[in-house]
PyMOL Python script that loads the backbone (N, CA, C, O; Angstrom):
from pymol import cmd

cmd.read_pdbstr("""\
ATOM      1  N   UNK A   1      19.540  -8.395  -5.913  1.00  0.00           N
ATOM      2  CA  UNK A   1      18.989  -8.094  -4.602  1.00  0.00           C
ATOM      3  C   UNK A   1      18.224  -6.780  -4.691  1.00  0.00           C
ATOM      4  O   UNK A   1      18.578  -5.807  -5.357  1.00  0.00           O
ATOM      5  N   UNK A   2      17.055  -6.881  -3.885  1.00  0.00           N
ATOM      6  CA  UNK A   2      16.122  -5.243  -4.109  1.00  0.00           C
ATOM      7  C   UNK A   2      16.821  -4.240  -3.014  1.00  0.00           C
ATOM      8  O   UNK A   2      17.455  -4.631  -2.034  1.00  0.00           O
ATOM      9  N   UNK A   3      16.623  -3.108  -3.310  1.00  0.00           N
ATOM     10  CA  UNK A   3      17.183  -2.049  -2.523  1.00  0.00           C
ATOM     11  C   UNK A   3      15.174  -1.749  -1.909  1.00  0.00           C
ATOM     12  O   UNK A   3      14.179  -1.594  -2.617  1.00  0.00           O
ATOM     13  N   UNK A   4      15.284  -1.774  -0.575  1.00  0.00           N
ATOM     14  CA  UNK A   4      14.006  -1.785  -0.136  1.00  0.00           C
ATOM     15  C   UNK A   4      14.447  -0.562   1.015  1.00  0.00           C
ATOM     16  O   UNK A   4      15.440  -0.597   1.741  1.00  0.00           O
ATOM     17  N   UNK A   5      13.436   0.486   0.955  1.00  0.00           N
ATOM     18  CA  UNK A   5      13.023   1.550   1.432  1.00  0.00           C
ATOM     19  C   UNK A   5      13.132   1.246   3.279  1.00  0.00           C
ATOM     20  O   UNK A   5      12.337   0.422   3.731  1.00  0.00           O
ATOM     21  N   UNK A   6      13.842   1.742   3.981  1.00  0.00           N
ATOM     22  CA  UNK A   6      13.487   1.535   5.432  1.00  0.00           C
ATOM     23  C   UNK A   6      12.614   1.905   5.849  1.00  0.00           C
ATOM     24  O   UNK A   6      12.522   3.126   5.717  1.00  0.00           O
ATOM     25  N   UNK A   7      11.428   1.226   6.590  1.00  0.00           N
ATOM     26  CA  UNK A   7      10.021   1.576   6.867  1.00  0.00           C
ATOM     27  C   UNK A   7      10.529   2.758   8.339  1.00  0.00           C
ATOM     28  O   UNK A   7      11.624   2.869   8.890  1.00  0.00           O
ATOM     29  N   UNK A   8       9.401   3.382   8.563  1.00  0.00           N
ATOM     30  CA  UNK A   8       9.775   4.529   9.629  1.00  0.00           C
ATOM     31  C   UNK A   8      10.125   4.127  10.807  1.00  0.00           C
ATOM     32  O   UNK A   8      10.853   4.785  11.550  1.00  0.00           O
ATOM     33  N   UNK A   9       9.503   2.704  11.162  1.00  0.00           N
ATOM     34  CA  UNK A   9      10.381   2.189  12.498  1.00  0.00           C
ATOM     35  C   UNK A   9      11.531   1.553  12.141  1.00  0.00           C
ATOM     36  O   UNK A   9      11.849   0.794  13.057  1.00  0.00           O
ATOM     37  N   UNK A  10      12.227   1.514  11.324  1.00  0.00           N
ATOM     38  CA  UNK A  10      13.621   0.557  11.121  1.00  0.00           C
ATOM     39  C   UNK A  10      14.872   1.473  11.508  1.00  0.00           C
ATOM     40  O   UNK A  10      16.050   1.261  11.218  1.00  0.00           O
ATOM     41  N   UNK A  11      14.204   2.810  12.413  1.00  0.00           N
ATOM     42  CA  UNK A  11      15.880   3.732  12.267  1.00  0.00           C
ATOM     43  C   UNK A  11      15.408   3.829  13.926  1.00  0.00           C
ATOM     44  O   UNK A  11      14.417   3.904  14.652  1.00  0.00           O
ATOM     45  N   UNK A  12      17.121   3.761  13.943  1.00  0.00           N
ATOM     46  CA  UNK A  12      17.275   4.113  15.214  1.00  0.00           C
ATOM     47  C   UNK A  12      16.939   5.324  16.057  1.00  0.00           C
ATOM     48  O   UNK A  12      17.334   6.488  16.125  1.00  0.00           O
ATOM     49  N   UNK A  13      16.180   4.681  16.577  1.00  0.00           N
ATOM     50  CA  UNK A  13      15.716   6.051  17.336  1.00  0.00           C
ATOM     51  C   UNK A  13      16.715   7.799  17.875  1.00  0.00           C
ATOM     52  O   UNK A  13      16.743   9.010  17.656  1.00  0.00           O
ATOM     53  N   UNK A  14      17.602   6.299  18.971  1.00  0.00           N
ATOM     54  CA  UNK A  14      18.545   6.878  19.905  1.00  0.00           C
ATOM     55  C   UNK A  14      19.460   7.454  18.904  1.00  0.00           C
ATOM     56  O   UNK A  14      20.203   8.253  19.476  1.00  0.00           O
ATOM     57  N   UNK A  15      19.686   7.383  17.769  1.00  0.00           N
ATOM     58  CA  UNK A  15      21.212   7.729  17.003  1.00  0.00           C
ATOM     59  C   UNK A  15      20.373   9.127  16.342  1.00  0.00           C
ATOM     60  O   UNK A  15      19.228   8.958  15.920  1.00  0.00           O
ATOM     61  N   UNK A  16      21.030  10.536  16.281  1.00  0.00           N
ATOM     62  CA  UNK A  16      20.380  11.596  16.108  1.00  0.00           C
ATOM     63  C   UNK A  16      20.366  12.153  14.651  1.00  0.00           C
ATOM     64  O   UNK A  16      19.622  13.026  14.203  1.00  0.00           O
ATOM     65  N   UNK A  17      21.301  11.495  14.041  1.00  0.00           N
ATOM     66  CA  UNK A  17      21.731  11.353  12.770  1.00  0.00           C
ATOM     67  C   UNK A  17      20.347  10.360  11.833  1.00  0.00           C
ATOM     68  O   UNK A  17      19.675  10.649  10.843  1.00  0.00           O
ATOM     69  N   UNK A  18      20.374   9.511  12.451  1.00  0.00           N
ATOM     70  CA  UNK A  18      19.251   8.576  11.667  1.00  0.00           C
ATOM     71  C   UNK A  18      17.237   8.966  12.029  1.00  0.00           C
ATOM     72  O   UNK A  18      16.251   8.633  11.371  1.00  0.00           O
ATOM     73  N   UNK A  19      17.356   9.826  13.419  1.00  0.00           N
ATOM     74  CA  UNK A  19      16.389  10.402  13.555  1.00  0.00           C
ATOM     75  C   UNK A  19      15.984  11.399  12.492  1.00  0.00           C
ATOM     76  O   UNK A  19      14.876  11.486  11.962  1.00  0.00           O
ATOM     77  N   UNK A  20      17.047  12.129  12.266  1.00  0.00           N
ATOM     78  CA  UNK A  20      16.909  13.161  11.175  1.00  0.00           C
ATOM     79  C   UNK A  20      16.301  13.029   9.758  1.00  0.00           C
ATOM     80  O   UNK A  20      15.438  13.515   9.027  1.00  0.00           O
ATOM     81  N   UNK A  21      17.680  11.672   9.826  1.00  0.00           N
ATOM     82  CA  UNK A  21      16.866  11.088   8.042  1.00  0.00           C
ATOM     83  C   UNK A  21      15.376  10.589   8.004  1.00  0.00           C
ATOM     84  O   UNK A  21      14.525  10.997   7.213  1.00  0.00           O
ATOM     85  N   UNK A  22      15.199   9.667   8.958  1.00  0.00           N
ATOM     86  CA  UNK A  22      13.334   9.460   8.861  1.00  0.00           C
ATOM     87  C   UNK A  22      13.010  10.397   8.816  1.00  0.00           C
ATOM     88  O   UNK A  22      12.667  10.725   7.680  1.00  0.00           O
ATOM     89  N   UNK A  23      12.846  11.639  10.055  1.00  0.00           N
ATOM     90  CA  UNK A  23      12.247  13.155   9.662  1.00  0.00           C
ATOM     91  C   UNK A  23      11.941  13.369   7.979  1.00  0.00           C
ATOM     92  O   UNK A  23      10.903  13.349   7.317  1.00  0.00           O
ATOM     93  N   UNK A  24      13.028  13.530   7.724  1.00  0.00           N
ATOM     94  CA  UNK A  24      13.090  13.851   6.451  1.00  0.00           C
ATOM     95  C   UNK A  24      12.345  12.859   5.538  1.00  0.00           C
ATOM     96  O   UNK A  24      11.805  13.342   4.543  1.00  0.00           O
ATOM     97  N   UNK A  25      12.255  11.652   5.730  1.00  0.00           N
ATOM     98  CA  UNK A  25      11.560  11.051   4.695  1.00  0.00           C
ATOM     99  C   UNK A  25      10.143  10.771   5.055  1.00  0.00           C
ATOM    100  O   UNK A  25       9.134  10.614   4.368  1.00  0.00           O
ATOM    101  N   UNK A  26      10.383  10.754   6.437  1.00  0.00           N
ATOM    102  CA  UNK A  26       8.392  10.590   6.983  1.00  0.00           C
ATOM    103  C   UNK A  26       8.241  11.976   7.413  1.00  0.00           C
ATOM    104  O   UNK A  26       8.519  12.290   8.570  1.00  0.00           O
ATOM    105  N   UNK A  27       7.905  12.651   6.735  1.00  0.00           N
ATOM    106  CA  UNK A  27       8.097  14.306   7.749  1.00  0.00           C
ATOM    107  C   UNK A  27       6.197  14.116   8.473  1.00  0.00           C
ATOM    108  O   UNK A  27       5.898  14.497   9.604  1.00  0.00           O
ATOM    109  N   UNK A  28       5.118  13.415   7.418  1.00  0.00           N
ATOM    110  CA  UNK A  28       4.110  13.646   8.468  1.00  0.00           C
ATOM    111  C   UNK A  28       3.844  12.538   9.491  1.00  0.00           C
ATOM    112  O   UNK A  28       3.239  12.614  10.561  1.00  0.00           O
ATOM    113  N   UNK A  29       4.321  11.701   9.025  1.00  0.00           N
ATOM    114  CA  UNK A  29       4.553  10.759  10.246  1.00  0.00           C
ATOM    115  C   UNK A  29       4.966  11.050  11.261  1.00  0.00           C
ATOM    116  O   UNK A  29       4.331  10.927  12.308  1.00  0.00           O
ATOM    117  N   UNK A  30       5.980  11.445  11.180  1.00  0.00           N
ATOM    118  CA  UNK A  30       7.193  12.018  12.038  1.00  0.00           C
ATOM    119  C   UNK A  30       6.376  12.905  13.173  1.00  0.00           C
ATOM    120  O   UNK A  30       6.267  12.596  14.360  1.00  0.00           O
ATOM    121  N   UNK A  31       5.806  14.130  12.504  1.00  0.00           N
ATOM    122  CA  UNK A  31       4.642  15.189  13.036  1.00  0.00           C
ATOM    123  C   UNK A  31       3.676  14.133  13.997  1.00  0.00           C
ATOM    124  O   UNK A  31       3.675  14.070  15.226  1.00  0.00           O
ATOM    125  N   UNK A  32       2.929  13.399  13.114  1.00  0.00           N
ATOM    126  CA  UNK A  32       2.122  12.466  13.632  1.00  0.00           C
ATOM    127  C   UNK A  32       2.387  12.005  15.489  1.00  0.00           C
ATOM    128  O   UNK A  32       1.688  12.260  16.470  1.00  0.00           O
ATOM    129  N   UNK A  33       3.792  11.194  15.350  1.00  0.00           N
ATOM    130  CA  UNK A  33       4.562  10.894  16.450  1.00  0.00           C
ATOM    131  C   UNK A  33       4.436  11.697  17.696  1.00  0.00           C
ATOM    132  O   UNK A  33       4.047  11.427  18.832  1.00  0.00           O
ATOM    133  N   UNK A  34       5.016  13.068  16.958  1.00  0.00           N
ATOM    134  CA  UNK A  34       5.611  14.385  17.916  1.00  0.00           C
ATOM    135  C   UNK A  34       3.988  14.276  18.726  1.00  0.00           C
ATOM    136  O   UNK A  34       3.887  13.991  19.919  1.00  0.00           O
ATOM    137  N   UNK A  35       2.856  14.546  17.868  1.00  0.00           N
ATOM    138  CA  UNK A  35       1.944  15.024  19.009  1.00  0.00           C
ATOM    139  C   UNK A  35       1.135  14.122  19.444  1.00  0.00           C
ATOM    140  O   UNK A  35       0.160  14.441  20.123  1.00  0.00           O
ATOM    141  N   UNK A  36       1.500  12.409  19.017  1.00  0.00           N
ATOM    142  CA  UNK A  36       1.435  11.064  19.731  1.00  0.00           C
ATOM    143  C   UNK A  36       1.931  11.384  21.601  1.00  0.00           C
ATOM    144  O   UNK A  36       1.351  11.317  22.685  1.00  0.00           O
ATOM    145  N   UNK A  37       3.073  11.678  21.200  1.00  0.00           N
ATOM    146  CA  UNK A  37       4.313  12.059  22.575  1.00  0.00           C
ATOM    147  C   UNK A  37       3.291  12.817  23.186  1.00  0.00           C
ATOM    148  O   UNK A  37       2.681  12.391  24.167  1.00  0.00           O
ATOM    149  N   UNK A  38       2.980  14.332  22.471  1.00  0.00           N
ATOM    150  CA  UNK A  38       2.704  14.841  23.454  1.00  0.00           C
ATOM    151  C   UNK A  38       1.147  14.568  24.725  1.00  0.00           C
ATOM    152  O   UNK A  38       0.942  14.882  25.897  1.00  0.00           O
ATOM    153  N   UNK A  39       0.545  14.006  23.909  1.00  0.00           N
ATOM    154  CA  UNK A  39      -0.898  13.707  24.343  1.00  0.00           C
ATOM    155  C   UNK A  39      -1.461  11.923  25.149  1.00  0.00           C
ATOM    156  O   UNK A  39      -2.541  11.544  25.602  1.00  0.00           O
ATOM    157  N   UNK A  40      -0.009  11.193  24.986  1.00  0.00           N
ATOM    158  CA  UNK A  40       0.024  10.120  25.859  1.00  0.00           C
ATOM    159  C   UNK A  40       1.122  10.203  26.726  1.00  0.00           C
ATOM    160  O   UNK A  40       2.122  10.919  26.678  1.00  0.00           O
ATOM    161  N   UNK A  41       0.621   9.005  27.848  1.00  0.00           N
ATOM    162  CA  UNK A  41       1.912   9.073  28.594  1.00  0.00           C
ATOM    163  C   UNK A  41       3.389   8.469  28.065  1.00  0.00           C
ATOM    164  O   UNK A  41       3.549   7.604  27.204  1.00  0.00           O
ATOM    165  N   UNK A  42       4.041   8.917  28.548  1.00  0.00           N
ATOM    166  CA  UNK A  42       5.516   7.301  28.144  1.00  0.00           C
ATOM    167  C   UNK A  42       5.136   6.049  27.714  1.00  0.00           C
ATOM    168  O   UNK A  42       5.256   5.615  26.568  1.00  0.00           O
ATOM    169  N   UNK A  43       4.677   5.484  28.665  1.00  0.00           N
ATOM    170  CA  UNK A  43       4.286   3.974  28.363  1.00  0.00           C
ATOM    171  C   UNK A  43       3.203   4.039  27.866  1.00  0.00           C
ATOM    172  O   UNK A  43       2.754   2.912  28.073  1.00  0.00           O
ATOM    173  N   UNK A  44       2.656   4.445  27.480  1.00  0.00           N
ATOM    174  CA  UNK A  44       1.409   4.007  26.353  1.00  0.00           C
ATOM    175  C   UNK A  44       2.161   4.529  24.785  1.00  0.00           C
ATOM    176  O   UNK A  44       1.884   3.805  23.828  1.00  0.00           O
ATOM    177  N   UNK A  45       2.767   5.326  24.605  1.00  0.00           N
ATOM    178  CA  UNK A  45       3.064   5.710  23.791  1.00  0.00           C
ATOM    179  C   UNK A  45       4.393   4.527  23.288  1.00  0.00           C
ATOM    180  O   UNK A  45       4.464   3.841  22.268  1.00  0.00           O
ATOM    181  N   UNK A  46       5.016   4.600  24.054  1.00  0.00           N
ATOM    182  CA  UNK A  46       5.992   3.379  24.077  1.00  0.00           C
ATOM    183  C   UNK A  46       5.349   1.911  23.292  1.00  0.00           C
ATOM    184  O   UNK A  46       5.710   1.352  22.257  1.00  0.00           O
ATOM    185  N   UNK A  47       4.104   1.537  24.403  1.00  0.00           N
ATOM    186  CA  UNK A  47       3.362   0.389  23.984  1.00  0.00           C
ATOM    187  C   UNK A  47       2.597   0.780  22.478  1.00  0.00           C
ATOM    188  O   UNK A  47       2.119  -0.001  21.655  1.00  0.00           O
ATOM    189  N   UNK A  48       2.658   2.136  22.442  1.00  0.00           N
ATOM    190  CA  UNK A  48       1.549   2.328  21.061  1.00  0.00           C
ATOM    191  C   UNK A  48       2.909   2.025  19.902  1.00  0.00           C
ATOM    192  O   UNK A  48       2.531   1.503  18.853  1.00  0.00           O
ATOM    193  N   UNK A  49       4.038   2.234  19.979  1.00  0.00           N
ATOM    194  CA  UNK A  49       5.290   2.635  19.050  1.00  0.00           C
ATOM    195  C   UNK A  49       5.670   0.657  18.951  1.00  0.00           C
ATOM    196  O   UNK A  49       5.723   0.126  17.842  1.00  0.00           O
ATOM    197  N   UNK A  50       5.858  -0.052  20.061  1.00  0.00           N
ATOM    198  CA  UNK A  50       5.958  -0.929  19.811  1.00  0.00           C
ATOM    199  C   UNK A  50       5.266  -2.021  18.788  1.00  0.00           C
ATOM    200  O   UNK A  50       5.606  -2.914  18.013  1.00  0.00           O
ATOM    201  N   UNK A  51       3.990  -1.330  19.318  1.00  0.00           N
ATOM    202  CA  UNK A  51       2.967  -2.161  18.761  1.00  0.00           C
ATOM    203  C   UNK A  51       2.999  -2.268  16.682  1.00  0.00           C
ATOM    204  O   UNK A  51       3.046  -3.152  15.827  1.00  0.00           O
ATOM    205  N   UNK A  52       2.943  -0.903  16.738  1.00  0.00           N
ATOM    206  CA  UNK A  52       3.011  -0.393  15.023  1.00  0.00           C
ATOM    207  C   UNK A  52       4.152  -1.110  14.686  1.00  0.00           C
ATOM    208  O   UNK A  52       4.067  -2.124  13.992  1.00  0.00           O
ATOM    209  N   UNK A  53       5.482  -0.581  15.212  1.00  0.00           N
ATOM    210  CA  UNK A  53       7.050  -1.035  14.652  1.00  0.00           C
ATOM    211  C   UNK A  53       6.734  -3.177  14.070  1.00  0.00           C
ATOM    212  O   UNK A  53       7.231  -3.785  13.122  1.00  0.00           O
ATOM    213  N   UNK A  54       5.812  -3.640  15.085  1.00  0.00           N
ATOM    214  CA  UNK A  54       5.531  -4.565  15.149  1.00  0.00           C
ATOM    215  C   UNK A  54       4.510  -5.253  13.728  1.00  0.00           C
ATOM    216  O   UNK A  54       4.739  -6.292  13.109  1.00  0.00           O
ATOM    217  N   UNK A  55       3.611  -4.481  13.562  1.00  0.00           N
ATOM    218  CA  UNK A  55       2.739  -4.605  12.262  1.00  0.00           C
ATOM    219  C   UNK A  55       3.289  -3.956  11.286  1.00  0.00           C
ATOM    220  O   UNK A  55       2.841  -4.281  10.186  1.00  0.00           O
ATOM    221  N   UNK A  56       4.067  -3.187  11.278  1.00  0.00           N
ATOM    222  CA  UNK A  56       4.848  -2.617   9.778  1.00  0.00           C
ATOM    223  C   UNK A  56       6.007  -4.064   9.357  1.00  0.00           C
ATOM    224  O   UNK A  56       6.644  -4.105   8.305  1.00  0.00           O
ATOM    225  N   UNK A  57       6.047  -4.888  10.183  1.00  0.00           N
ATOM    226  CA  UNK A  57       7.679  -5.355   9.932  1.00  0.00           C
ATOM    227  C   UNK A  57       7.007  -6.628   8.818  1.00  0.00           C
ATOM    228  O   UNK A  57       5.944  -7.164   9.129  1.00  0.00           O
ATOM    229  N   UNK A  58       7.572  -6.940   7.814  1.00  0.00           N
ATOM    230  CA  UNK A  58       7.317  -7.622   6.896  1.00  0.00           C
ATOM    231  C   UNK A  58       7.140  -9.489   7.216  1.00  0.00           C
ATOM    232  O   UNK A  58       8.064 -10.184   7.637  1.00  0.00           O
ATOM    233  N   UNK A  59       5.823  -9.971   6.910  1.00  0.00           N
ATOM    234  CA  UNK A  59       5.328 -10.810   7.346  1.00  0.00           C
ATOM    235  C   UNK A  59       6.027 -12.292   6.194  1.00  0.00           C
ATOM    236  O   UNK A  59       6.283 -12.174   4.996  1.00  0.00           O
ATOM    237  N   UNK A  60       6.187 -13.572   7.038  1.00  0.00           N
ATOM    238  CA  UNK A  60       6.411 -14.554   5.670  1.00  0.00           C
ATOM    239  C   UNK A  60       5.041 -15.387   6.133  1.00  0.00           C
ATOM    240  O   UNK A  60       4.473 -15.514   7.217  1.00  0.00           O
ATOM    241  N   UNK A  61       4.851 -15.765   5.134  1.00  0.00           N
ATOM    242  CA  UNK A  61       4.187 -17.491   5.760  1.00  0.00           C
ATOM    243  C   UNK A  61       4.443 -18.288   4.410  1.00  0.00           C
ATOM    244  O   UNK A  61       4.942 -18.058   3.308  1.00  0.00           O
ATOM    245  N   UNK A  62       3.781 -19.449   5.140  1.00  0.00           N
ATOM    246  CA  UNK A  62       4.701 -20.761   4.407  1.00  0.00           C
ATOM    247  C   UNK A  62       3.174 -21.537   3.817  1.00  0.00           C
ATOM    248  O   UNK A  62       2.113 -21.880   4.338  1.00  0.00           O
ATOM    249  N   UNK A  63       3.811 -21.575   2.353  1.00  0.00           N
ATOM    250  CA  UNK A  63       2.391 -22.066   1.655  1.00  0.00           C
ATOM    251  C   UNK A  63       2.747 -23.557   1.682  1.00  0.00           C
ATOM    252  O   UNK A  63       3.665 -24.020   1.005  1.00  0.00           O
ATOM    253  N   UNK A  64       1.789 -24.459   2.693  1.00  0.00           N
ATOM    254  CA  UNK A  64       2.124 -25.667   2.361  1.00  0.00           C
ATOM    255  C   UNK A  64       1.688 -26.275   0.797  1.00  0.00           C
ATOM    256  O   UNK A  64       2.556 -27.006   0.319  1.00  0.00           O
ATOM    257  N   UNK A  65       0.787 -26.125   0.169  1.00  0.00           N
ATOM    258  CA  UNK A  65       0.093 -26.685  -1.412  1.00  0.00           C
ATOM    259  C   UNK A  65       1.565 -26.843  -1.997  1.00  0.00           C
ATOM    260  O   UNK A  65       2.173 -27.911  -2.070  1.00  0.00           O
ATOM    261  N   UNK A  66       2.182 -25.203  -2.530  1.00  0.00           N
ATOM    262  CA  UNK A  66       3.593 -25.218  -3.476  1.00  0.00           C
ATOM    263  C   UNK A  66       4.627 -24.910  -2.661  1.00  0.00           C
ATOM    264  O   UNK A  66       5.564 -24.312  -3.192  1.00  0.00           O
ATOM    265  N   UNK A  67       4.699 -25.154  -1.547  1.00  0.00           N
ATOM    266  CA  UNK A  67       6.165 -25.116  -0.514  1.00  0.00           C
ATOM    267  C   UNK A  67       6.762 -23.992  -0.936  1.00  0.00           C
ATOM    268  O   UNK A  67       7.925 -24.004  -1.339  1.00  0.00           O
ATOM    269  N   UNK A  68       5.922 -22.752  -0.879  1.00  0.00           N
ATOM    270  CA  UNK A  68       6.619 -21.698  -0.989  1.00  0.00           C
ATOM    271  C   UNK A  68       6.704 -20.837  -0.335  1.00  0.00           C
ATOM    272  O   UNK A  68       5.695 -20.872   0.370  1.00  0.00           O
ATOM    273  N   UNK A  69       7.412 -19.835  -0.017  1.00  0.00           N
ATOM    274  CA  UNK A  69       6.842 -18.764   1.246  1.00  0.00           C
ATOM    275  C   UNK A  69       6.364 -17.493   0.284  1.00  0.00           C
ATOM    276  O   UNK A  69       6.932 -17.143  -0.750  1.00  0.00           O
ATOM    277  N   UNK A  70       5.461 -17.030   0.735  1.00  0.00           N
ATOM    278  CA  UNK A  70       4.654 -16.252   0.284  1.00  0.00           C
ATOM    279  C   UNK A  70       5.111 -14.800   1.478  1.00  0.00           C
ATOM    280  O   UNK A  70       5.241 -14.995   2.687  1.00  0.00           O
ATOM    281  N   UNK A  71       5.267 -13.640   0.930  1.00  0.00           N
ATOM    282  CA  UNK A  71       5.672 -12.631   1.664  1.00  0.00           C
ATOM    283  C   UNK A  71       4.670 -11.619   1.750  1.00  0.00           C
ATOM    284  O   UNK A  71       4.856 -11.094   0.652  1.00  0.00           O
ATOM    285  N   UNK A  72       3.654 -10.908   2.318  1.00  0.00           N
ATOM    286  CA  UNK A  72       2.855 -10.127   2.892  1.00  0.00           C
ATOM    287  C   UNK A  72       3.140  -8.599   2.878  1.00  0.00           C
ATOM    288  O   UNK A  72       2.366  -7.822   3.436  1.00  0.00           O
TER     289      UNK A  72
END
""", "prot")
cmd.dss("prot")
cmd.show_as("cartoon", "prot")
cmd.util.cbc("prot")
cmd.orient("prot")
């Protein structure tokens, strides 16, 4: 089994402990975020966070030719 890296949206936000560790491993991302927050409202920022968490998350599709799933 692969040991696969948690992408920056896979940690819990709300838990302050796991906020920390992304910090630490996305520190400019992380930055990135902070002055995301500061320069939109809630809900856009919300809708902007959803949206990404959404295109980072690992894609399958299904090769009909060799019935295989092919991962993205």
């Amino acid at each position: 089994m692969k040991n696969i890296a948690k992408s920056f949206y896979d940690f819990n936000r709300n838990s302050p402990q796991e906020r920390q560790e992304r910090n630490q491993l996305y520190p400019e991302l992380a930055k990135f975020h902070i002055a995301l927050r500061e320069e939109m409202s809630e809900e856009e920022y919300q809708q902007f966070y959803k949206s990404e968490k959404e295109a980072a998350r690992p894609r399958m599709l299904h090769n009909t030719k060799t019935r295989q799933w092919i991962q993205l």
